[in-house]
DSSP file (Angstrom, degrees, kcal/mol; ACC not computed):
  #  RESIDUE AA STRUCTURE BP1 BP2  ACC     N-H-->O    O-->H-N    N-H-->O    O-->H-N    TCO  KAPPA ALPHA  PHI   PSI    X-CA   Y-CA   Z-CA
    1    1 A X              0   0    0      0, 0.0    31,-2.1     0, 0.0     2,-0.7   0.000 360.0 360.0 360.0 134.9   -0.4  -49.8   54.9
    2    2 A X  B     +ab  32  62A   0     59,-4.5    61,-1.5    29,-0.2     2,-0.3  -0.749 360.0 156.8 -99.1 134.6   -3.7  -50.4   54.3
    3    3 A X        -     0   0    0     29,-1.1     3,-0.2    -2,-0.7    61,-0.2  -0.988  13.3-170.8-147.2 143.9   -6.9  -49.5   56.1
    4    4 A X  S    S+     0   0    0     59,-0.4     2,-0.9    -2,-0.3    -1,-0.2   0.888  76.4  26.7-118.4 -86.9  -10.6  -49.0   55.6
    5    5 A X        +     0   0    0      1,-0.1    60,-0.3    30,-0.1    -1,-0.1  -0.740  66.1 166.8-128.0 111.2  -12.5  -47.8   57.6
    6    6 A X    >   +     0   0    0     -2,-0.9     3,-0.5    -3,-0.2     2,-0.4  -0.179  29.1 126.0-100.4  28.6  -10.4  -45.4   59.9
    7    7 A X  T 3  S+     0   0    0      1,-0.2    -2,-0.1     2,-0.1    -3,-0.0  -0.655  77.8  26.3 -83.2 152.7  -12.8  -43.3   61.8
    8    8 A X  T 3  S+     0   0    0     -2,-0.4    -1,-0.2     1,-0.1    -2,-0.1   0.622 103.1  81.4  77.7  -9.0  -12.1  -43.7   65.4
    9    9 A X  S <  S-     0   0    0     -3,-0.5    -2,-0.1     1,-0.3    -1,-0.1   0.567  93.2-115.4-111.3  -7.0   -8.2  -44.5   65.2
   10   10 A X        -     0   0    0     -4,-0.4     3,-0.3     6,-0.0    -1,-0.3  -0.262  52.7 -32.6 103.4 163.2   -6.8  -41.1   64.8
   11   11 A X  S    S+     0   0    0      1,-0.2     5,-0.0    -2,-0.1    -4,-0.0  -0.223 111.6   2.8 -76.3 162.4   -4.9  -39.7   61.7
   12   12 A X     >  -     0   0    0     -2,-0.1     4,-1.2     1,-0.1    -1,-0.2   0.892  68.1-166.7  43.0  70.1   -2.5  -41.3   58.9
   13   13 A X  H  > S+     0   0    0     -3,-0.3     4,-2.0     2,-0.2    -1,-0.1   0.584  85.8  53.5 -13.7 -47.9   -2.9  -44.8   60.5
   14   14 A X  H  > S+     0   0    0      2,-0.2     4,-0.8   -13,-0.2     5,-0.4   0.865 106.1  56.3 -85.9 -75.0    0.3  -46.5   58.4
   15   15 A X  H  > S+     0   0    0      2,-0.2     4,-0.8     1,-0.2    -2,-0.2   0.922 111.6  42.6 -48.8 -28.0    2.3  -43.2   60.1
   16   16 A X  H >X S+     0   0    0     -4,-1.2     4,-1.7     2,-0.2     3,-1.0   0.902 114.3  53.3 -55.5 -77.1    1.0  -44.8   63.9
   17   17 A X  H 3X S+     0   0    0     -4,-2.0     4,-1.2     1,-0.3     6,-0.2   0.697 112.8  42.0  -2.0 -94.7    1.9  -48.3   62.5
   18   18 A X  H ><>S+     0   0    0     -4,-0.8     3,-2.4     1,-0.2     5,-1.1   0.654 117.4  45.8 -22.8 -79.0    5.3  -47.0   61.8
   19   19 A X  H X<5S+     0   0    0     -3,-1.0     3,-3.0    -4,-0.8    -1,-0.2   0.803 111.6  49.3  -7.9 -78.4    5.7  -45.0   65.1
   20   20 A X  H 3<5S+     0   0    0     -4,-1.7    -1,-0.3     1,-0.3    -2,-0.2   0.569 106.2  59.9 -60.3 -24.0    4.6  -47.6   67.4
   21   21 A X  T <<5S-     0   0    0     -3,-2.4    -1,-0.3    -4,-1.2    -2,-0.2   0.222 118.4-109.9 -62.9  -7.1    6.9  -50.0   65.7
   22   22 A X  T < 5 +     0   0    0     -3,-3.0     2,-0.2     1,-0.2    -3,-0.2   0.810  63.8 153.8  42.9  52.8   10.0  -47.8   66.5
   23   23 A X      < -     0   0    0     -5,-1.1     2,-0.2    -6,-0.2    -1,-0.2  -0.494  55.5 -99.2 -74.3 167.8   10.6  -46.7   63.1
   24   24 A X    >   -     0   0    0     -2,-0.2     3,-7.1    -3,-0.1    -1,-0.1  -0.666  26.2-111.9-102.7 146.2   12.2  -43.7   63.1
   25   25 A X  T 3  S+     0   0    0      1,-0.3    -1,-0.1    -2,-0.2    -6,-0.0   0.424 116.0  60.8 -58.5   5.1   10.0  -40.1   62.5
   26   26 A X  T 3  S+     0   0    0      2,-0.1    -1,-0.3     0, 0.0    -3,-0.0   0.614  76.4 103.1-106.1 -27.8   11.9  -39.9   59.0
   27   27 A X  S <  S-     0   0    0     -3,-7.1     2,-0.1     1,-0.1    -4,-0.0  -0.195  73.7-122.0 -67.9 152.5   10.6  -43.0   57.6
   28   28 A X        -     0   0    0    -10,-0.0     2,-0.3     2,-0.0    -1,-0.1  -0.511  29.8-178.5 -88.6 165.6    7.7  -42.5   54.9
   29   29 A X        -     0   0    0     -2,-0.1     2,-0.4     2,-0.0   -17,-0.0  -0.994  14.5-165.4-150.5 156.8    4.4  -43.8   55.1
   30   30 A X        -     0   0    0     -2,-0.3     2,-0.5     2,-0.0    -2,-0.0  -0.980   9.7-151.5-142.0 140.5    1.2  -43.9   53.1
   31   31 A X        -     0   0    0     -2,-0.4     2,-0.5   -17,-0.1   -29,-0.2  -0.893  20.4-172.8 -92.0 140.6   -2.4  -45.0   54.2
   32   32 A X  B     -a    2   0A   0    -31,-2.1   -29,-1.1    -2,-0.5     2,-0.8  -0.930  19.3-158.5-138.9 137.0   -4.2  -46.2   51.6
   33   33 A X        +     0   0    0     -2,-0.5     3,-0.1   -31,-0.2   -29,-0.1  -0.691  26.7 153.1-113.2 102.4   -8.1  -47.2   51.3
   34   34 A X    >   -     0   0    0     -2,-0.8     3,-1.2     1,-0.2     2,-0.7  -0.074  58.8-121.5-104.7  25.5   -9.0  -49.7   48.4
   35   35 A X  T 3  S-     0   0    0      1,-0.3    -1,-0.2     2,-0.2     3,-0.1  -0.470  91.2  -4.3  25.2 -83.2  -12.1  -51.1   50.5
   36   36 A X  T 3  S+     0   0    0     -2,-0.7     4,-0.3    -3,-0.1    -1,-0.3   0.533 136.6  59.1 -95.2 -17.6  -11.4  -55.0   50.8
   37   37 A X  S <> S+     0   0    0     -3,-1.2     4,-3.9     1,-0.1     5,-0.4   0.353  74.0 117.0-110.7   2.0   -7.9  -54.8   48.4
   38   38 A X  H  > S+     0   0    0      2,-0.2     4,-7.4     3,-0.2     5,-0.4   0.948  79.2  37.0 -27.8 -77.5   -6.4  -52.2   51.0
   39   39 A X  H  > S+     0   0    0    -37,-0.3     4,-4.7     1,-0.2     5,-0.3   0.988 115.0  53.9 -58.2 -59.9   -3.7  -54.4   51.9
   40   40 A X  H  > S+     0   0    0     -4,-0.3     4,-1.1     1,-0.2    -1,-0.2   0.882 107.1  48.3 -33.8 -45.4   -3.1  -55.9   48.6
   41   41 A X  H  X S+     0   0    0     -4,-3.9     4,-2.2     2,-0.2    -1,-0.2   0.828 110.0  54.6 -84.3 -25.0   -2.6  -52.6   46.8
   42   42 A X  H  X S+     0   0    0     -4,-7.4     4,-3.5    -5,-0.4     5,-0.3   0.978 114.0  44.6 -45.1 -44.0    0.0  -51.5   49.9
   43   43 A X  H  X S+     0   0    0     -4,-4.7     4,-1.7    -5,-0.4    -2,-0.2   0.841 117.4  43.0 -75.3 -13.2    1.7  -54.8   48.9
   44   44 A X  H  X S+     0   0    0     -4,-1.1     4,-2.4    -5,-0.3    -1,-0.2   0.887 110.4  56.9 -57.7 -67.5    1.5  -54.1   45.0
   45   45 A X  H  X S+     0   0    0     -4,-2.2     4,-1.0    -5,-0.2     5,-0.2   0.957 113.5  38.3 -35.6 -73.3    2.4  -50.7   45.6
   46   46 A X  H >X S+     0   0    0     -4,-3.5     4,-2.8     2,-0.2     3,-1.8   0.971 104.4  64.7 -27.8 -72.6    5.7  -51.9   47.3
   47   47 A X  H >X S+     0   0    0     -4,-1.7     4,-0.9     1,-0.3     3,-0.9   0.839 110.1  38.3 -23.2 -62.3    6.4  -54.4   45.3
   48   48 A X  H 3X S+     0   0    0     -4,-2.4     4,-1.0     2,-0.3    -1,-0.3   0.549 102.3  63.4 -67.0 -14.1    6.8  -51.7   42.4
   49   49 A X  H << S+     0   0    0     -3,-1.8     6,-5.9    -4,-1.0     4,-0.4   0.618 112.7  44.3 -95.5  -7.6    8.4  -49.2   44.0
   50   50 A X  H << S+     0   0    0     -4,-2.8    -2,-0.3    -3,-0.9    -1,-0.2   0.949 107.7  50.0 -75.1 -41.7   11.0  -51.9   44.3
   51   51 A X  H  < S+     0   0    0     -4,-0.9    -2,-0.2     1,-0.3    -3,-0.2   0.368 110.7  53.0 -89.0 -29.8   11.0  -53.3   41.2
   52   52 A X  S  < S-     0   0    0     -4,-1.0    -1,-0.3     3,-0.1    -2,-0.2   0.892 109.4-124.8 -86.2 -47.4   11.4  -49.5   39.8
   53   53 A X  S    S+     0   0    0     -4,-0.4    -2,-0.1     2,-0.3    -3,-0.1   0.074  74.2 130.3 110.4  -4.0   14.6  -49.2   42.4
   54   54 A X  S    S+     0   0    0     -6,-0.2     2,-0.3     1,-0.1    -4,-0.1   0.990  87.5   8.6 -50.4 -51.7   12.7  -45.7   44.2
   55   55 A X        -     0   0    0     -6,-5.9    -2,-0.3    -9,-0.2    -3,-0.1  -0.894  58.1-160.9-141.7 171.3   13.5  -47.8   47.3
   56   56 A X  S    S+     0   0    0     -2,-0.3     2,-0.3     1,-0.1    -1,-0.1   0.149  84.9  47.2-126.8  37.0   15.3  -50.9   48.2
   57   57 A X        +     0   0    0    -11,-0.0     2,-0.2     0, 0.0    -1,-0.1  -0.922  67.6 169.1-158.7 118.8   13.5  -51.7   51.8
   58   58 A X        -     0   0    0     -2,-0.3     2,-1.2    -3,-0.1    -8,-0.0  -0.716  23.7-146.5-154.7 120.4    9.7  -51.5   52.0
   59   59 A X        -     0   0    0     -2,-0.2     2,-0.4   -13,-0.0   -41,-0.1  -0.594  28.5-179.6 -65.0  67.8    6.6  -52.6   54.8
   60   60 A X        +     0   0    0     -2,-1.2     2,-0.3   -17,-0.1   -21,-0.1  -0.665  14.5  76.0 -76.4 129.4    3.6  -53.6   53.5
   61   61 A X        -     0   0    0     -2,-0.4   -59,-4.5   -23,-0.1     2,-0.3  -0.940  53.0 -71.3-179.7-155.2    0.5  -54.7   54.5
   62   62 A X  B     +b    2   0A   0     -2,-0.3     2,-0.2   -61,-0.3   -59,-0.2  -0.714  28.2 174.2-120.3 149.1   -3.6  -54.3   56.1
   63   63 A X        +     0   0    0    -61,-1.5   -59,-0.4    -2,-0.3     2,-0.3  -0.862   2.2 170.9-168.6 150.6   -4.7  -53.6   59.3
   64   64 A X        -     0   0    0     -2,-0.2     2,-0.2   -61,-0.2   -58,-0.1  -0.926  19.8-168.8-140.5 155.6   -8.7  -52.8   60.7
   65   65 A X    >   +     0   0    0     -2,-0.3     3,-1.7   -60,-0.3     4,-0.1  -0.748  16.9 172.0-139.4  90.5  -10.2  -52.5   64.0
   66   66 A X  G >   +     0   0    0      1,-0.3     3,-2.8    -2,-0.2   -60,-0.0   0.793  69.0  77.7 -80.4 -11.2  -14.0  -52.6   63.1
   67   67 A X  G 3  S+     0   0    0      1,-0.2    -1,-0.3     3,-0.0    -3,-0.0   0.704  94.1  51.0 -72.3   7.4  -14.9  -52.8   66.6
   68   68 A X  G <  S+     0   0    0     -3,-1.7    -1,-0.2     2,-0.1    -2,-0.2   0.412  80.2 121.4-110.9  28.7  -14.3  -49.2   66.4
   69   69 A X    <   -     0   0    0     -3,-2.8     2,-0.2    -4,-0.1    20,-0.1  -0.423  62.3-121.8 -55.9 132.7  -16.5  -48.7   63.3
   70   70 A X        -     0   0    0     18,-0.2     2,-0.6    17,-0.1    18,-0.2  -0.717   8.9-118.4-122.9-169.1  -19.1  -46.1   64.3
   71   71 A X        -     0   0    0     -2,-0.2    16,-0.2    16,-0.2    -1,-0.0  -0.805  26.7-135.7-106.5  88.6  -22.5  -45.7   64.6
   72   72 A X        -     0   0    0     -2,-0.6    14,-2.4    13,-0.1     2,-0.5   0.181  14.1-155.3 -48.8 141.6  -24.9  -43.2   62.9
   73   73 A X        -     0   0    0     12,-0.2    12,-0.1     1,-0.1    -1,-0.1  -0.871  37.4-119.5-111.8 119.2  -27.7  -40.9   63.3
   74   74 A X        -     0   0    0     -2,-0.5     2,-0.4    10,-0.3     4,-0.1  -0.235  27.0-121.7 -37.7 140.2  -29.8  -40.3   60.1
   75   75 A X        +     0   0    0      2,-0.1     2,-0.3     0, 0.0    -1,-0.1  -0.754  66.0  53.9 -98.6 154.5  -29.9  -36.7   58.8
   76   76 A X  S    S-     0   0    0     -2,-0.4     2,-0.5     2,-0.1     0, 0.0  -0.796  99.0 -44.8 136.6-172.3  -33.3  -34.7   58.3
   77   77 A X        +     0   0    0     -2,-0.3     2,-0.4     0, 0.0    -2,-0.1  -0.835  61.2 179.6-100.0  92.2  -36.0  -34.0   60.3
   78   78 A X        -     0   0    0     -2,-0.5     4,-0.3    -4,-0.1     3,-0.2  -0.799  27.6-122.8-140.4 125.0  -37.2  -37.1   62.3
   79   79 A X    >   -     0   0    0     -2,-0.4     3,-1.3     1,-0.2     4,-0.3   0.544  48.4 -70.6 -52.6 171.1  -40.0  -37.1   64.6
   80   80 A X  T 3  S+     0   0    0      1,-0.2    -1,-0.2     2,-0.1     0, 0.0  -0.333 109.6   7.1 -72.0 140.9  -39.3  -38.2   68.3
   81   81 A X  T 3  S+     0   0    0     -3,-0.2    -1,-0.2     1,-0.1    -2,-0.1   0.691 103.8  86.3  86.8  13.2  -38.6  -41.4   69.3
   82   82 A X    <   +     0   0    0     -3,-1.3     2,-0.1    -4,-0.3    -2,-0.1   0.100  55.8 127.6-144.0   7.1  -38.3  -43.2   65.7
   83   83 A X        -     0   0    0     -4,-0.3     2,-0.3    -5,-0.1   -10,-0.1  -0.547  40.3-175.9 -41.5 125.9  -34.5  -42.2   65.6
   84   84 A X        -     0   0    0     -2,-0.1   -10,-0.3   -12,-0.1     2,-0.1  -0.872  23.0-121.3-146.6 130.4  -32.3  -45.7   64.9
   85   85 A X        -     0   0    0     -2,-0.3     2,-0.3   -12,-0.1   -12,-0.2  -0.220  19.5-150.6 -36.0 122.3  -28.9  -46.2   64.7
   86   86 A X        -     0   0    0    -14,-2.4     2,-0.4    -2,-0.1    -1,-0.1  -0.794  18.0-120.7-106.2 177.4  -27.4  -47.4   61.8
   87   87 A X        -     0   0    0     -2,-0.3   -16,-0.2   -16,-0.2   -17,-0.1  -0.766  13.2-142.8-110.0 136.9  -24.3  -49.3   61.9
   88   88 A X              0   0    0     -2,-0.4   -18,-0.2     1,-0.3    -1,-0.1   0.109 360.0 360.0 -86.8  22.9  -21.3  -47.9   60.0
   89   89 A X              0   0    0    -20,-0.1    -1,-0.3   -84,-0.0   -18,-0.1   0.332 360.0 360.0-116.1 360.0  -19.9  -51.1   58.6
C-alpha cells in the first residue's frame, strides 16, 4: 500500500489496512512512500511480483488522511509571541 504522509496514523499503515480488513496476521505487507506515485508504485510493485511468479495473489493500492497531517513549531530561538504554525502538508 501506499501512503505519504503517515504521521498521526500509527505504524506500518498497509499492516492496519490488512488487519482491519480481516486478513489474517500472516499475510505480508509493505508501506511504501513515493510522494504522489505511492499508490502506483504499490500497484507496479504487485504487478511484478506477479509477473516473476513470487506470489500469485496480491492487494494493491494508496490510501491518505491529510486531515491528520500535522502542524509545526519552527526550531531556534524565537522571541515571544511571533511563534506561527506551519502546516505540514
Amino acid at each position: 500500500m501506499g501512503n505519504v504522509v503517515q504521521a498521526g496514523i500509527g505504524q506500518a499503515p498497509a499492516r492496519q489496512a490488512a488487519l482491519y480488513a480481516g486478513l489474517s496476521q500472516e499475510t505480508l505487507c509493505t508501506t511504501l512512500n513515493k510522494v504522489c506515485a505511492s499508490g502506483m508504485k504499490a500497484i507496479m510493485m504487485a504487478s511484478l511480483s506477479l509477473m516473476c511468479g513470487h506470489q500469485y495473489v496480491m492487494i494493491a493500492g494508496g490510501m491518505e488522511r491529510m486531515s491528520n497531517a500535522p502542524y509545526y513549531f519552527p526550531r531556534g530561538d524565537t522571541p515571544y509571541g511571533t511563534l506561527q504554525l506551519e502546516d505540514g502538508i
